[in-house]
N, C-alpha and C positions, 0 to 999 in steps of 0.2 A: 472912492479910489480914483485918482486919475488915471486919465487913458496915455498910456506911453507914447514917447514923440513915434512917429514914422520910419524915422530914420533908424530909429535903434530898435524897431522891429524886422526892419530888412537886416539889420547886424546880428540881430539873434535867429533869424531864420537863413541867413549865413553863413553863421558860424555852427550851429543845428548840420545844416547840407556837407559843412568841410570836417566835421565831425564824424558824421557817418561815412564820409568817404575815407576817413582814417580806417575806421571800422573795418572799410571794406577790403582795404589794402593788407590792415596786419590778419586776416584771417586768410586772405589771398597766397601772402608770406608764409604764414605759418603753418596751413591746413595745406599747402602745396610741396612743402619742406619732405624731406625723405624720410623724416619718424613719424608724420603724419599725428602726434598726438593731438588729441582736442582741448587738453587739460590747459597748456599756453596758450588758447585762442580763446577760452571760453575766460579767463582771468584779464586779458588784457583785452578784450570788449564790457567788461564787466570794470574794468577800471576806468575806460573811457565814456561809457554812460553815466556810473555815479558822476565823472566833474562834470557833466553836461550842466546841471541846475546851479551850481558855482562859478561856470564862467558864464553863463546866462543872465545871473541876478542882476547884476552891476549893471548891466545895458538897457535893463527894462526898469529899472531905477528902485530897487531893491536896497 
């Protein structure tokens, strides 16, 4: 297997750092909210992890 350019490892460890900063924002949003439930925080960190590996592939040449 070849070794992936450079460039598109800083893109995926990029896009990895602006991914979990989504993360951190809609739990911020949502777990700060006046119903406080967990059930919308816990789905929409869970939907943002599964595409991690989908918009990852493409860049590390997949």
């Amino acid at each position: 297997m070849p070794s992936p350019d450079p460039g598109a490892l800083v893109a995926g460890v990029v896009i990895t750092l602006a991914l979990f900063g989504l993360i951190a924002f809609i739990v911020h949003r949502l777990a700060g909210g006046p119903s406080g439930r967990p059930a919308p925080v816990l789905i929409a960190v869970s939907v943002v992890i599964a595409a991690l590996p989908a918009v990852l592939v493409p860049f590390l040449g997949g």
